[in-house]
DSSP file (Angstrom, degrees, kcal/mol; ACC not computed):
  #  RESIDUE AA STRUCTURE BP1 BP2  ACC     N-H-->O    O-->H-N    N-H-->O    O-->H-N    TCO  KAPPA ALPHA  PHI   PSI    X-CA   Y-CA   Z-CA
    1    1 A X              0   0    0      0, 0.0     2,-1.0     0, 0.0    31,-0.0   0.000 360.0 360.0 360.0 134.6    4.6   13.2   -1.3
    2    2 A X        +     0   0    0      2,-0.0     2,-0.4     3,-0.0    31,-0.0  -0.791 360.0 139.9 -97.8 104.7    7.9   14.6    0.5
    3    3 A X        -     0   0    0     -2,-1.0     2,-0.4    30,-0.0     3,-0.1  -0.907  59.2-113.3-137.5 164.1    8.8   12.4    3.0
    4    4 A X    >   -     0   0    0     -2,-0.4     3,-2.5     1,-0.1     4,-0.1  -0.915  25.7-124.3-117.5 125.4   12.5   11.8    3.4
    5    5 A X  G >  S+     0   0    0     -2,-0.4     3,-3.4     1,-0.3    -1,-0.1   0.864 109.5  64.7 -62.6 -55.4   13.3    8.1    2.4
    6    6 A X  G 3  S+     0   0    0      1,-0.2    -1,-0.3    -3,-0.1    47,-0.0   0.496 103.3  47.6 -35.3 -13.2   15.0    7.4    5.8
    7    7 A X  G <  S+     0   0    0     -3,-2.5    -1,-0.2     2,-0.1    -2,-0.2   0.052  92.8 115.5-125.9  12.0   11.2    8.0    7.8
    8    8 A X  S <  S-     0   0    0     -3,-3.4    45,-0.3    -4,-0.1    44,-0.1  -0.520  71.7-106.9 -72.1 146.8    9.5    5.5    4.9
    9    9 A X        -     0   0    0     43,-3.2     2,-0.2    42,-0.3    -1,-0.1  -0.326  35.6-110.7 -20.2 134.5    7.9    1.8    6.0
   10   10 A X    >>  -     0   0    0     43,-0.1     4,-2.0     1,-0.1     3,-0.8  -0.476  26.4-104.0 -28.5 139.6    9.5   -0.8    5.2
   11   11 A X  H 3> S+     0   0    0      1,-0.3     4,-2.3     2,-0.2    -1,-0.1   0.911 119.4  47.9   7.9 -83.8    8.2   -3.2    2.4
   12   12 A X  H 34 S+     0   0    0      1,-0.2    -1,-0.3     2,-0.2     4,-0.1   0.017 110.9  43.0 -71.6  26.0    7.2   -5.7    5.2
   13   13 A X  H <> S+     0   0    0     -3,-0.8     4,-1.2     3,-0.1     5,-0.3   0.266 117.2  47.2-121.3 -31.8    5.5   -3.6    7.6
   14   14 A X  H  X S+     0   0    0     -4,-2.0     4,-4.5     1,-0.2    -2,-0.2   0.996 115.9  49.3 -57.5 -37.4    3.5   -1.7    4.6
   15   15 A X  H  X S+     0   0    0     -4,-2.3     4,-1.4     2,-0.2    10,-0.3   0.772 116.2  39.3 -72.8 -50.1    3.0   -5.5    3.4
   16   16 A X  H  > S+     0   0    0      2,-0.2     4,-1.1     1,-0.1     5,-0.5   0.882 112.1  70.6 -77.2 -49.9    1.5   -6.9    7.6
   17   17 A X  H >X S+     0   0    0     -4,-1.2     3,-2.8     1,-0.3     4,-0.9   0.793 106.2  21.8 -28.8 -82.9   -0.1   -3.7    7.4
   18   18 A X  H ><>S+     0   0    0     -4,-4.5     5,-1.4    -5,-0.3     3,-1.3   0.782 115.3  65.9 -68.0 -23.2   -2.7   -4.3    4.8
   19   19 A X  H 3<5S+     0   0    0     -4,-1.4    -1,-0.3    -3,-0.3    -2,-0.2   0.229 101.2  56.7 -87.7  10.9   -2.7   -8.3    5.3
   20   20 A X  H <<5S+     0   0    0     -3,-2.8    -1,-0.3    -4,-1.1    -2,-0.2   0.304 106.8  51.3 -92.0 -15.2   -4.2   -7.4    9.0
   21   21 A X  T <<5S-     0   0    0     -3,-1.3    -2,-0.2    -4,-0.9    -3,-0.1   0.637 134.5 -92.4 -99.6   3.2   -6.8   -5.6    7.3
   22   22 A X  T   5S+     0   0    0     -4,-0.5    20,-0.4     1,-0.2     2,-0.3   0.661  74.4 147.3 119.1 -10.3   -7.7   -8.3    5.1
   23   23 A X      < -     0   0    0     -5,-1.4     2,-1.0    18,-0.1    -1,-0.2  -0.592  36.8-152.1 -61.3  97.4   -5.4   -7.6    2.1
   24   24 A X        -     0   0    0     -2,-0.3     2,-0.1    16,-0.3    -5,-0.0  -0.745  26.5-139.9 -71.7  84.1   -4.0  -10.2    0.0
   25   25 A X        +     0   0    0     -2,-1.0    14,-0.2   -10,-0.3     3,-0.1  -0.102  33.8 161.9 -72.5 141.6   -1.1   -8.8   -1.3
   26   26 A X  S    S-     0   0    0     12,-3.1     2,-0.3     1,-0.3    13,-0.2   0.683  70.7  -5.9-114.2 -10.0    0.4   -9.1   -5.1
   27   27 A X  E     -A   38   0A   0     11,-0.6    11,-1.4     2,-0.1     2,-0.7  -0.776  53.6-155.8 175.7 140.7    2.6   -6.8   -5.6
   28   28 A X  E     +A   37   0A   0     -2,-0.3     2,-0.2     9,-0.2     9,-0.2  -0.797  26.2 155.4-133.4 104.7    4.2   -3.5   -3.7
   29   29 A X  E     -A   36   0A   0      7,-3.1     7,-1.4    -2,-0.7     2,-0.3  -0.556  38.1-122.7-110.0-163.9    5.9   -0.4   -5.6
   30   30 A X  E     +A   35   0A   0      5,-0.2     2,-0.3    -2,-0.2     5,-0.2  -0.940  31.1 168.8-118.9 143.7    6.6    3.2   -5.1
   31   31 A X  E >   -A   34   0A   0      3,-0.9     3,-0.5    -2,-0.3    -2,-0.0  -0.694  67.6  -7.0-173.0 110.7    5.2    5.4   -7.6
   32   32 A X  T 3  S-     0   0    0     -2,-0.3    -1,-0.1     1,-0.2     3,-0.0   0.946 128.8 -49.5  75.0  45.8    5.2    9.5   -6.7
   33   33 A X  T 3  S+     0   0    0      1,-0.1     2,-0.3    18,-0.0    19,-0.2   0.296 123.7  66.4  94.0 -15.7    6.2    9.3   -3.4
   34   34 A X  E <  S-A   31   0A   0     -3,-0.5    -3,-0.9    17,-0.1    17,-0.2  -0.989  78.9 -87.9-141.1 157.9    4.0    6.8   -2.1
   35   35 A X  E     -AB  30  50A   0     15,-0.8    15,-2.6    -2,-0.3     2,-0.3  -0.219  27.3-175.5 -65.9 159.6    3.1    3.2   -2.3
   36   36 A X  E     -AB  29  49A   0     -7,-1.4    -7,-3.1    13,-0.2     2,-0.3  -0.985  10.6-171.6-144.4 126.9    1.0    1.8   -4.4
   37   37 A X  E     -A   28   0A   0     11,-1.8     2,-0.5    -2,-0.3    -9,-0.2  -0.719  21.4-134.2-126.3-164.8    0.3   -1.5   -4.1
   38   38 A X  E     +A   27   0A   0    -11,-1.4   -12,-3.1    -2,-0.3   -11,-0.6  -0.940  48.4 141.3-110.5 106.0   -1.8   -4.7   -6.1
   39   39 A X        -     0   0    0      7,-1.2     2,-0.3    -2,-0.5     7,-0.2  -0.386  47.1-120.6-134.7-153.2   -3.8   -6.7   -3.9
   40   40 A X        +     0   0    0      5,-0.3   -16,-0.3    -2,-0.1     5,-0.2  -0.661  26.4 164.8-134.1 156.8   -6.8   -8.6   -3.1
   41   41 A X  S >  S-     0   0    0      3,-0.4     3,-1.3    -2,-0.3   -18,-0.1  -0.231  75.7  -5.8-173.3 125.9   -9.4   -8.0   -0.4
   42   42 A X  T 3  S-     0   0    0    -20,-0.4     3,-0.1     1,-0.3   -19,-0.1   0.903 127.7 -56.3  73.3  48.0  -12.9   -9.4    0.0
   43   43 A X  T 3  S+     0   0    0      1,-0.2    -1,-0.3     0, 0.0     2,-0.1   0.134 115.0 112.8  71.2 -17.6  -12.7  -11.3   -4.0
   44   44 A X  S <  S-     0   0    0     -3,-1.3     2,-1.3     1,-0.1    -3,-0.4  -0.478  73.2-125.3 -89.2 145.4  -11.8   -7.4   -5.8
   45   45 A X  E     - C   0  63A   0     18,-0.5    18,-1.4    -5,-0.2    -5,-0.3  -0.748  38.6-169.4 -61.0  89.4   -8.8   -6.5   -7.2
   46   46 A X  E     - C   0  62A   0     -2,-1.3    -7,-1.2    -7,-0.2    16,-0.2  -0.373  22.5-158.4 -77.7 166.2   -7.7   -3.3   -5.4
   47   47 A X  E     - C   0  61A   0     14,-2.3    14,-1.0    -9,-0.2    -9,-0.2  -0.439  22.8-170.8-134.4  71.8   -5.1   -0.8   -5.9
   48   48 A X  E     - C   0  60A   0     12,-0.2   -11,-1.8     1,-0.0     2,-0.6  -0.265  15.9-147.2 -69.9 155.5   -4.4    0.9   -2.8
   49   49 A X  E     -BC  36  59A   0     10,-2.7     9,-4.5   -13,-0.2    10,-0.7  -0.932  19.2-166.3-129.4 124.5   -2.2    4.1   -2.1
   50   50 A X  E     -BC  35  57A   0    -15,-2.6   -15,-0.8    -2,-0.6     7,-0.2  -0.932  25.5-116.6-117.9 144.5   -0.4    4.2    1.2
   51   51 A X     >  -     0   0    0      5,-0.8     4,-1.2    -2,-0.4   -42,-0.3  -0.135  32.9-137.2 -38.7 128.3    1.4    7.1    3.0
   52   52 A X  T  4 S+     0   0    0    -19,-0.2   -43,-3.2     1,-0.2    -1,-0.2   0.909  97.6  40.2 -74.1 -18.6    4.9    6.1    3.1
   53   53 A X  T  4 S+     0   0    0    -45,-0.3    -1,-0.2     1,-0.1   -43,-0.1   0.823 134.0  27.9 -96.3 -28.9    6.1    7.0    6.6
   54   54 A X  T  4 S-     0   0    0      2,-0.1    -2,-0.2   -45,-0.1     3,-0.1   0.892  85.7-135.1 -91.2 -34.7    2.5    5.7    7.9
   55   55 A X     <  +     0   0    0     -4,-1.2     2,-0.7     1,-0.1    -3,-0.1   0.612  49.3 153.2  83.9  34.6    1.1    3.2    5.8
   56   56 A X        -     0   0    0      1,-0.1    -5,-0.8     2,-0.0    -1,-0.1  -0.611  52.4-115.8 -73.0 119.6   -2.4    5.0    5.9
   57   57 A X  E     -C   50   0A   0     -2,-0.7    -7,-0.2    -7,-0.2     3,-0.1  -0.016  33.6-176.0 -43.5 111.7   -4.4    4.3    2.7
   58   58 A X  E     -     0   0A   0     -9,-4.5     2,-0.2     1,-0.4    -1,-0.2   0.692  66.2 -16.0 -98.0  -4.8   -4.7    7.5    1.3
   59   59 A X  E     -C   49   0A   0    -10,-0.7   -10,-2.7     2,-0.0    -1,-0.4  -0.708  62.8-153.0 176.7 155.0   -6.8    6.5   -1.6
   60   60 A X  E     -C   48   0A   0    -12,-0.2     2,-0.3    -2,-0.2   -12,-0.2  -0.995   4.7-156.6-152.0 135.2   -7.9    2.8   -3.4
   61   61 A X  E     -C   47   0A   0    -14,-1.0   -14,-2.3    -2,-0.3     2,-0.2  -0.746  17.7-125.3-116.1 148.7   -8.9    2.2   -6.7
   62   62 A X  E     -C   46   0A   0     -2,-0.3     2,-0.3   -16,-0.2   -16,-0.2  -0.730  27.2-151.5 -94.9 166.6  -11.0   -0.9   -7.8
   63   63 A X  E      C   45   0A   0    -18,-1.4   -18,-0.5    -2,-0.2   -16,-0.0  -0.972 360.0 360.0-119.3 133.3   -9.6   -3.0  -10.4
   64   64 A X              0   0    0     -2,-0.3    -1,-0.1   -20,-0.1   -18,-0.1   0.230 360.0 360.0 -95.5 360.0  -11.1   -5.3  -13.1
């Protein structure tokens, strides 16, 4: 994704983001252009991928 680093989230706000949705978060990188982080939500492992300047989940993987 091309988003210009200066119009990214923050850490923390990707971070309240998903812990209002229910999200236990474990761990938050960048990886291509958008986050990707390691969480929790509802006993599964997730892997969600958030837009960086919005923090909309743009896709989530389950995890074993």
């Amino acid at each position: 994704m091309n988003v210009p680093k200066e119009q990214w989230l923050s850490f923390a706000q990707i971070a309240e983001k998903l812990t209002a949705q229910g999200y236990d978060i474990r761990e938050i990188e960048i990886d291509d252009g958008v986050y990707e982080v390691s969480a929790v939500k509802d006993g599964q492992r997730v892997k969600p991928y958030l837009h960086p300047a919005t923090g909309e989940i743009l896709k989530q993987k389950t995890r074993r």
